[in-house]
VEXPAKE-253196 format. One line per 3 residues: number of its first residue (from 1); their letters; for each residue x, y, z of N, C-alpha, C. Coordinates in Angstrom, 1 decimal. Example, Ala and Ser with C-alpha at 12.3 -4.5 7.8 and 13.67 -1.06 7.14 Angstrom:
<pts>
1> AS> 13.2 -5.7 7.8 12.3 -4.5 7.8 13.2 -3.3 7.8  12.8 -2.2 7.1 13.7 -1.1 7.1 12.9 0.0 7.9
</pts>
This chain:
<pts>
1> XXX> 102.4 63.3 165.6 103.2 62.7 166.7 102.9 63.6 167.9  102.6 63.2 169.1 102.5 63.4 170.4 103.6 63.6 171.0  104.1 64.9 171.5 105.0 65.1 172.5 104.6 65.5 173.7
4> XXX> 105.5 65.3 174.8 105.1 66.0 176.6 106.5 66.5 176.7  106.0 68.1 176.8 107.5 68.6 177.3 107.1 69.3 178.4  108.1 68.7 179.3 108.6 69.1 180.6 109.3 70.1 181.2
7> XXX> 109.0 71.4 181.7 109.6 72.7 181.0 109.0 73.5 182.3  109.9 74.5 183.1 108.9 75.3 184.3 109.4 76.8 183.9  110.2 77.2 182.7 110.1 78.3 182.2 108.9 78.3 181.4
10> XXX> 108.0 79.7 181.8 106.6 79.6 180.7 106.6 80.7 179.4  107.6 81.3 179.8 107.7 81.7 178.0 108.3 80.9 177.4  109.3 80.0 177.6 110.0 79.3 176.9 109.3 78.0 176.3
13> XXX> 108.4 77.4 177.3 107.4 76.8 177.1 106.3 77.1 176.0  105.6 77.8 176.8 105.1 78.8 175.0 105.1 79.0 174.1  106.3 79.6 173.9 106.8 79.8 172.6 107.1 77.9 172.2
16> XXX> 107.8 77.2 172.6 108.0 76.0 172.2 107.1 75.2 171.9  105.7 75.2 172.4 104.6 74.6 171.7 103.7 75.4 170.8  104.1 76.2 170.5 104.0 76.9 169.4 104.3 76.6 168.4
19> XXX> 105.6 76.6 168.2 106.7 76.1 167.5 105.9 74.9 167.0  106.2 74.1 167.9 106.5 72.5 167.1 104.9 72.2 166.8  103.7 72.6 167.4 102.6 72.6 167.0 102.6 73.0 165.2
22> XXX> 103.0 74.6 165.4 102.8 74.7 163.4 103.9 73.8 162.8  104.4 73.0 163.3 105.6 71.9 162.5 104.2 70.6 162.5  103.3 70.5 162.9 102.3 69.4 163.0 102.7 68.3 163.8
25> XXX> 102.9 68.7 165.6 103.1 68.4 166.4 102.3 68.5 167.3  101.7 67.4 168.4 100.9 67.6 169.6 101.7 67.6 170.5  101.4 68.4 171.3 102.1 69.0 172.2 101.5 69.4 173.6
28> XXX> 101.9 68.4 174.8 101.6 69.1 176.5 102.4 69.2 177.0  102.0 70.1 177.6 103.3 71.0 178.6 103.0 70.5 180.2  103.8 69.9 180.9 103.8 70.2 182.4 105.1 71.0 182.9
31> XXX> 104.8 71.8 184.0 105.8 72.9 184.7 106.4 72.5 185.6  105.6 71.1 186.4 106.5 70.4 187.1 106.8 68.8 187.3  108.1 68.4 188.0 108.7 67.2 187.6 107.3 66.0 187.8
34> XXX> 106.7 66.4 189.1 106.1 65.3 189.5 104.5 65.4 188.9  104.6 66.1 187.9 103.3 65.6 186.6 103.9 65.1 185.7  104.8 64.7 185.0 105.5 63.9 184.1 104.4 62.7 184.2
37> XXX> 105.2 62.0 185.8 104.4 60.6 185.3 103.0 60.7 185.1  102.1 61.2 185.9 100.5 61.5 185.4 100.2 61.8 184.1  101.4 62.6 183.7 100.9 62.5 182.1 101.0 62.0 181.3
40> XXX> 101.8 60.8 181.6 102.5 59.7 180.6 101.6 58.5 181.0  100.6 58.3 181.9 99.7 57.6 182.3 98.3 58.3 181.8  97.9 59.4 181.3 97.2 59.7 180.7 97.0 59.6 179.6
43> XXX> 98.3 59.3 178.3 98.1 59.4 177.2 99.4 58.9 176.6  99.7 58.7 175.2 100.6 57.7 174.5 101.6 59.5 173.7  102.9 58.8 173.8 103.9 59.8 174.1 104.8 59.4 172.9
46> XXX> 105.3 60.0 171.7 105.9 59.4 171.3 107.4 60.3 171.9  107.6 61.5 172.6 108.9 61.5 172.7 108.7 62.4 173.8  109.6 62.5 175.2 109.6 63.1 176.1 110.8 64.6 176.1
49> XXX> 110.6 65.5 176.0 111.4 67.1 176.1 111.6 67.3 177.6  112.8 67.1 178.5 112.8 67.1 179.9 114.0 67.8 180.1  113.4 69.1 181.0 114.3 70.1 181.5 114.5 69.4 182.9
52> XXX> 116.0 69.8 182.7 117.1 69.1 184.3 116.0 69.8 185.2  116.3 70.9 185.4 115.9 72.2 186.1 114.6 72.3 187.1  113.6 71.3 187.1 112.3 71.7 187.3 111.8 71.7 188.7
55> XXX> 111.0 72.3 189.1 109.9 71.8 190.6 109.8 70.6 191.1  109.8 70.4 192.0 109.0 68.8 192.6 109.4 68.2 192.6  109.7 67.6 191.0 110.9 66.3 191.3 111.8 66.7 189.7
58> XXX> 113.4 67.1 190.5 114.1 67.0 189.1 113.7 66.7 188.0  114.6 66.7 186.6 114.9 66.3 185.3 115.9 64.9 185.4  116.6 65.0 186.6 117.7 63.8 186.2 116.7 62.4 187.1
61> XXX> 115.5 62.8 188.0 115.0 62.4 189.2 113.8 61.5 187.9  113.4 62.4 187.0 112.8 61.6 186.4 112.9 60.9 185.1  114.1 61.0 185.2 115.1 60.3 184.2 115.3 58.9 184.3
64> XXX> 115.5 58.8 185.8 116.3 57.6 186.5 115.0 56.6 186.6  113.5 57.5 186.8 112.6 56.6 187.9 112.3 56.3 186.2  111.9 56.8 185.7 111.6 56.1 183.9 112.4 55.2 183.7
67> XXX> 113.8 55.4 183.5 114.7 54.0 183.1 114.6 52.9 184.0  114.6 53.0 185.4 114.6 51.9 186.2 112.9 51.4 185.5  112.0 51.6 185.3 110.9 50.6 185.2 110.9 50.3 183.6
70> XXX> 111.8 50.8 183.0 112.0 50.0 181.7 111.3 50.9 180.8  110.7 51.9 181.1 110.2 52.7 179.6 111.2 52.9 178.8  110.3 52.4 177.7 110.9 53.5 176.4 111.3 54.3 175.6
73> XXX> 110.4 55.0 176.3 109.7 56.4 175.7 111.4 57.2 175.3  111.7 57.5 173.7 112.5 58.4 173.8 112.7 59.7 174.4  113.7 59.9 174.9 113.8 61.4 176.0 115.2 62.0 175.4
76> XXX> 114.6 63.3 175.3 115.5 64.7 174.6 115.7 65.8 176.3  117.1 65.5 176.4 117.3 66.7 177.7 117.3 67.6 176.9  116.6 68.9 177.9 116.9 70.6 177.0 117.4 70.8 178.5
79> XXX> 118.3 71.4 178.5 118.9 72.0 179.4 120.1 73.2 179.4  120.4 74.2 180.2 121.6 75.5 180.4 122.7 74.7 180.6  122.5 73.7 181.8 123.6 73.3 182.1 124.4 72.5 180.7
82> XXX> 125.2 73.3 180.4 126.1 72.4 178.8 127.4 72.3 179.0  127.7 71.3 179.8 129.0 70.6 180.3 129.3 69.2 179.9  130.7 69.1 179.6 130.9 67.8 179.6 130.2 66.8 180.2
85> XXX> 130.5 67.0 181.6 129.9 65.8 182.5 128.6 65.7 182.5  127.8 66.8 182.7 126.6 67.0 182.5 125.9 66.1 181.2  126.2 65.9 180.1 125.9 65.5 179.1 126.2 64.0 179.5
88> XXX> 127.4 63.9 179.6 127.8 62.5 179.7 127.0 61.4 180.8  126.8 62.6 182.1 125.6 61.9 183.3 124.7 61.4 182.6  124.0 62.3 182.0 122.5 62.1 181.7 122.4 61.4 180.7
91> XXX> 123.2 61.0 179.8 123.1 59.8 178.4 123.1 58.7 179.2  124.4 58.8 179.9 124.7 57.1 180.9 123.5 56.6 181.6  122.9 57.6 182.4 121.3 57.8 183.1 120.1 56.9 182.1
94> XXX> 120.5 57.5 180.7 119.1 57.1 180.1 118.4 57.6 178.8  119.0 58.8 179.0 118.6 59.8 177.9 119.2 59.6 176.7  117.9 59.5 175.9 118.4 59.5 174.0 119.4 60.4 173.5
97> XXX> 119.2 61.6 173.7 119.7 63.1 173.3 120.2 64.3 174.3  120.7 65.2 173.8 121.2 66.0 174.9 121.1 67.5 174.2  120.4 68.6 174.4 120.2 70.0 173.7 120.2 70.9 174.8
100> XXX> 121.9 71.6 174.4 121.3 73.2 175.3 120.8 74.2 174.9  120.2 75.3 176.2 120.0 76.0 175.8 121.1 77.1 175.8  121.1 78.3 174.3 119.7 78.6 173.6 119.8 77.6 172.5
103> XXX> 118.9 77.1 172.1 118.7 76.2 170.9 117.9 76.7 169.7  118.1 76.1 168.7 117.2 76.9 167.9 116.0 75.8 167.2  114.8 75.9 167.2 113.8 75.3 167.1 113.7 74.2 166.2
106> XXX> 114.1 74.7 165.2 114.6 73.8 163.9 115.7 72.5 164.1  116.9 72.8 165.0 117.8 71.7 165.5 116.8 70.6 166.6  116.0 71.4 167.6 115.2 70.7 168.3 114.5 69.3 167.3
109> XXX> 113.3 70.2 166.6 112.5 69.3 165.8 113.6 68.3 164.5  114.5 68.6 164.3 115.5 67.0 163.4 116.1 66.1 164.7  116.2 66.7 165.9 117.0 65.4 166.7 115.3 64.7 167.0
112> XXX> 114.6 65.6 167.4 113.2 64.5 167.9 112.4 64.0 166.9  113.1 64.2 165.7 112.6 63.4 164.2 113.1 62.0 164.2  114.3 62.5 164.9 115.7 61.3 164.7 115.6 60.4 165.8
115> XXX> 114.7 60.9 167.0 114.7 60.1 168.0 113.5 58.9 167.7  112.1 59.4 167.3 111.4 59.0 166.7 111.5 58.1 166.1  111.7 58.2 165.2 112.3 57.1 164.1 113.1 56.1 164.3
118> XXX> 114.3 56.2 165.2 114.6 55.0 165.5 114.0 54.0 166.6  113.3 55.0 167.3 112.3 54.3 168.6 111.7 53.1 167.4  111.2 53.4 166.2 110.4 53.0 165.8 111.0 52.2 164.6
121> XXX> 112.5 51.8 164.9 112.7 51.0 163.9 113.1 51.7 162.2  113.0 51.4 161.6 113.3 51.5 159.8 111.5 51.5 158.7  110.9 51.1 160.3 108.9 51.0 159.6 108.8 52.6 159.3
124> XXX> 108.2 53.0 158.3 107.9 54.0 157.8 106.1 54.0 158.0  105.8 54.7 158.7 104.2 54.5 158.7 103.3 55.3 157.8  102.9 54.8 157.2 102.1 55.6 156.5 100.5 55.0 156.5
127> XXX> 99.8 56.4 156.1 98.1 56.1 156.4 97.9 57.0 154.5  96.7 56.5 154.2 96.2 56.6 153.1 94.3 56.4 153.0  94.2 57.2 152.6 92.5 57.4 151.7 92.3 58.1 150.5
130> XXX> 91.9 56.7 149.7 91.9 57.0 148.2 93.2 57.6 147.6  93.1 58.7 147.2 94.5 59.1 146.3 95.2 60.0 147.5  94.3 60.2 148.7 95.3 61.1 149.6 96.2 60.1 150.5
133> XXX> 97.6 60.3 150.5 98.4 59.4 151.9 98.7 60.6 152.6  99.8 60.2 153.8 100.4 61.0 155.0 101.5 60.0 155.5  102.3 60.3 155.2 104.0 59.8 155.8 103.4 60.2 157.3
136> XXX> 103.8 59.2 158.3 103.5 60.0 159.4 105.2 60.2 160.1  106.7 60.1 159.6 107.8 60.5 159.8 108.2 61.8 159.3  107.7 62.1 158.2 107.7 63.4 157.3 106.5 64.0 157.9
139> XXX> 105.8 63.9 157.7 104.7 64.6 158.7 103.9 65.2 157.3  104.1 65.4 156.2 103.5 65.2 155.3 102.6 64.6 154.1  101.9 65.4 153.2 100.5 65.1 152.8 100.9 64.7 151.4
142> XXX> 100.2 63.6 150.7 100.5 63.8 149.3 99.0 63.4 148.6  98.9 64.2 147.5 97.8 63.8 146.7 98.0 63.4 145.6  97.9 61.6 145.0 98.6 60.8 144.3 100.3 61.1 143.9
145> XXX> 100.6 61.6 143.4 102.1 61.9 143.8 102.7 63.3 143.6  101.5 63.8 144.5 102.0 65.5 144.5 101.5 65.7 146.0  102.2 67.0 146.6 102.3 67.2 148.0 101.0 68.0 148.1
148> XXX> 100.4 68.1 149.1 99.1 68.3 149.1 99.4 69.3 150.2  99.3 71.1 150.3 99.8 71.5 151.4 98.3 72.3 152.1  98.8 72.4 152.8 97.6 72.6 154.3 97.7 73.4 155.1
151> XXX> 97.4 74.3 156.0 97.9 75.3 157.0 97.8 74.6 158.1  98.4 74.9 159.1 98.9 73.8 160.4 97.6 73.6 161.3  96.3 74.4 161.1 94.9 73.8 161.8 94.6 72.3 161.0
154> XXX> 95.0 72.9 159.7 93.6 71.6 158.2 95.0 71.0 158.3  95.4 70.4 158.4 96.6 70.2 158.8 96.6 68.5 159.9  96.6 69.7 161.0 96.4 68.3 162.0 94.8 68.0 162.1
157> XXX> 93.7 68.4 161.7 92.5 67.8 161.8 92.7 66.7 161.1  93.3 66.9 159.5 92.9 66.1 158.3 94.2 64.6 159.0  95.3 65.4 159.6 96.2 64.0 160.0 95.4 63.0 161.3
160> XXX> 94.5 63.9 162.0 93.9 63.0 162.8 92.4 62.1 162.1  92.3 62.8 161.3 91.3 61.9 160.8 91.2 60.7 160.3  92.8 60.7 159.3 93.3 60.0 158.5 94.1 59.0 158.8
163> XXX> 94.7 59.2 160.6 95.2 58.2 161.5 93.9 57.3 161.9  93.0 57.8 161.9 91.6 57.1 163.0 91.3 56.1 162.1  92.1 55.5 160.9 91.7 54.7 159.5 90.4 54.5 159.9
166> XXX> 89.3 55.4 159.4 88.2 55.3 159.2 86.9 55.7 160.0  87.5 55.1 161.6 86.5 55.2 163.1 86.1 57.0 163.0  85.0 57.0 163.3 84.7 58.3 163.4 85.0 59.2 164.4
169> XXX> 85.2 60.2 164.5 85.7 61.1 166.0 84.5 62.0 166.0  84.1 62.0 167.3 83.2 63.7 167.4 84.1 64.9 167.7  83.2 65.6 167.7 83.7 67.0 167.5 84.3 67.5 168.9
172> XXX> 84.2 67.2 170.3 84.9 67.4 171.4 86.6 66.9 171.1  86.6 65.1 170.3 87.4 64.8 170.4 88.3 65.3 169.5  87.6 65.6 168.2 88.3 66.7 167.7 89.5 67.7 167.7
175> XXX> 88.4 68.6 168.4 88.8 70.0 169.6 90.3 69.3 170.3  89.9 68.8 171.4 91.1 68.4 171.9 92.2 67.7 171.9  92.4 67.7 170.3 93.4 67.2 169.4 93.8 68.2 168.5
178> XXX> 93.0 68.5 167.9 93.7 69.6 166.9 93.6 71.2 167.6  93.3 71.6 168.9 93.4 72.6 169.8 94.1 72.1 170.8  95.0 71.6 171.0 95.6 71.2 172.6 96.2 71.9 173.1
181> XXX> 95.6 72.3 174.5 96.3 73.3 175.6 95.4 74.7 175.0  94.4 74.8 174.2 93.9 76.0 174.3 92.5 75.8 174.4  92.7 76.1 175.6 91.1 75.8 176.1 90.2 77.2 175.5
184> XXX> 90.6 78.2 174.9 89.4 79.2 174.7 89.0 78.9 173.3  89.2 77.7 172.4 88.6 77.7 171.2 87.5 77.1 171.7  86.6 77.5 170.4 84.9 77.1 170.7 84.8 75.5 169.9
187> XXX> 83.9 74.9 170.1 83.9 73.7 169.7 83.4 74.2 168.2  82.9 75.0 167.6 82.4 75.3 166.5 84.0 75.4 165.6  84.9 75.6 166.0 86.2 75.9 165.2 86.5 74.6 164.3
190> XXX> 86.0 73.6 164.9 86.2 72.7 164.3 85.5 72.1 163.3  84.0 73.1 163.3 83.1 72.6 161.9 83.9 73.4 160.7  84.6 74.7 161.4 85.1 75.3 160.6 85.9 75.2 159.6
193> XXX> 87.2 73.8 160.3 87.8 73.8 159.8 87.8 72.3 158.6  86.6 71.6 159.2 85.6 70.9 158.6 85.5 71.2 157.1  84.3 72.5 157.1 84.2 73.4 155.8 85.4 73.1 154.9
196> XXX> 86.9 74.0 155.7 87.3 74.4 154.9 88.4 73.3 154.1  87.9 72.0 155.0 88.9 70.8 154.5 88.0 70.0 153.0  86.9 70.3 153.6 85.5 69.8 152.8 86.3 70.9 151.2
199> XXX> 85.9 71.6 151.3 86.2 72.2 150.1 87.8 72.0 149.6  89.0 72.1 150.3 89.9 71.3 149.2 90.3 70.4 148.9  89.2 68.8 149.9 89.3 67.7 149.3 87.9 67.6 147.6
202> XXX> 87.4 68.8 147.6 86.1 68.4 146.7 87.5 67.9 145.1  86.6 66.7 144.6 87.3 66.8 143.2 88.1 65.3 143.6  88.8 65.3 144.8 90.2 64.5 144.7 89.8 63.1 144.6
205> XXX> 88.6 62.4 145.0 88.5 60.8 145.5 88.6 60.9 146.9  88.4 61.6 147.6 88.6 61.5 149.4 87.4 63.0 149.7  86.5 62.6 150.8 86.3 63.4 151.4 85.6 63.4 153.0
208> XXX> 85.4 63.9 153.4 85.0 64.0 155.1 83.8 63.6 154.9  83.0 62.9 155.7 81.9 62.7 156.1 80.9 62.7 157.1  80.0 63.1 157.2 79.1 63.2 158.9 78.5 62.0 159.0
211> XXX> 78.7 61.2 160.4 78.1 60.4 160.6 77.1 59.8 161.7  76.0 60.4 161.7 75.4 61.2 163.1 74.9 60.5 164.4  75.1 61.3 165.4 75.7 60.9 166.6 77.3 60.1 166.6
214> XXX> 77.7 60.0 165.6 79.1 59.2 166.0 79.7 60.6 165.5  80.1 61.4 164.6 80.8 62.8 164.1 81.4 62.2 162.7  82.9 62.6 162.5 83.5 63.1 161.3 84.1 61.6 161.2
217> XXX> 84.1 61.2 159.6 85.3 60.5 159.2 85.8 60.4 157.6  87.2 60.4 157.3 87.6 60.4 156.3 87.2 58.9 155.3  87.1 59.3 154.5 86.3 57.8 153.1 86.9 58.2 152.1
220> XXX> 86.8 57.4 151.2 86.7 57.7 149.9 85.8 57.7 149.4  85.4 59.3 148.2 84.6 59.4 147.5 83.6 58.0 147.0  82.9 57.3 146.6 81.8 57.0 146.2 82.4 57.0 144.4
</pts>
């Protein structure tokens, strides 16, 4: 799942895509109000994190211009301000949720579980190859009916693979999915982590495949 949080503290930012990254989260950051919309016109969002607080154009400023053209996009306020009215503005405004700060990371990621999920109805999505699936609500792996666990790189490679049902991704696109926002990984990280997916799918009925000039995609075994 894709999130854009909107945030012009940068350690708090930081640290927060950090966070919800090793929870197996995509995650961009903008610092100010008036890249929100550019970035939600760049790419598909399943949940917006929007500090009141920001540069350019408020939190409540882009609250209002989103609800007036009818998006959907679920929106989680994080904000200091933790007032009655304050909370009550901003739901009436538009907003899904309401979290002050300090928060603790853990409460964050169950309300934007919860926001998620109802954006999306009672449909439980799930992706599968051969005996491996992926809840994509649980955010978890199973292999035939055992949890299949993963470090949060092999992790999101193997969930973007296994979303792509089938289509191959090259190794740029890769990169800028399972590294987002860190531009100093080398594109090689990703044969790496290639290798290391390659070896604990060996055995199961699923494995990664090269398919050249097009790049990587998940199959089943042969």
């Amino acid at each position: 799942m894709r999130l854009l949080l909107a945030e012009d503290e940068s350690a708090l930012a930081d640290w927060l895509v950090r966070a919800l990254e090793q929870s197996g989260f995509v995650v961009d950051w903008v610092a100010d109000g008036r890249l929100v919309r550019r970035a939600l016109r760049a790419a598909h969002y399943d949940a917006l994190i929007l500090d009141l607080g920001l540069p350019g154009l408020a939190g409540e400023e882009v609250l209002l211009s989103l609800r007036e053209e009818d998006n959907p996009l679920p929106i989680l306020i994080l904000t200091a301000r933790d007032t009655l009215a304050q909370r009550v503005a901003t739901l009436k405004a538009g907003a899904d949720d309401f979290l002050a700060k300090p928060f603790e990371v853990e409460e964050l990621e169950a309300r934007l579980q919860a926001l998620i999920r109802r954006s999306k109805g009672r449909e439980v999505t799930r992706f599968g190859c051969g005996q491996l699936s992926y809840d994509a609500l649980t955010r978890r792996f199973t292999l035939g009916h055992e949890p299949f666990s993963l470090t949060a790189r092999e992790h999101a490679l193997l969930r973007t693979l296994i979303q792509a049902a089938g289509a191959p991704l090259g190794r740029r696109e890769l990169l800028d999915r399972v590294f987002a926002g860190d531009s100093e990984v080398s594109p090689e990280a990703v044969e790496v982590l290639i290798h290391r997916l390659r070896k604990r799918l060996a055995g199961t009925g699923t494995q990664i495949a090269t398919l050249r000039g097009l790049g990587y995609v998940l199959e089943a075994a042969a």
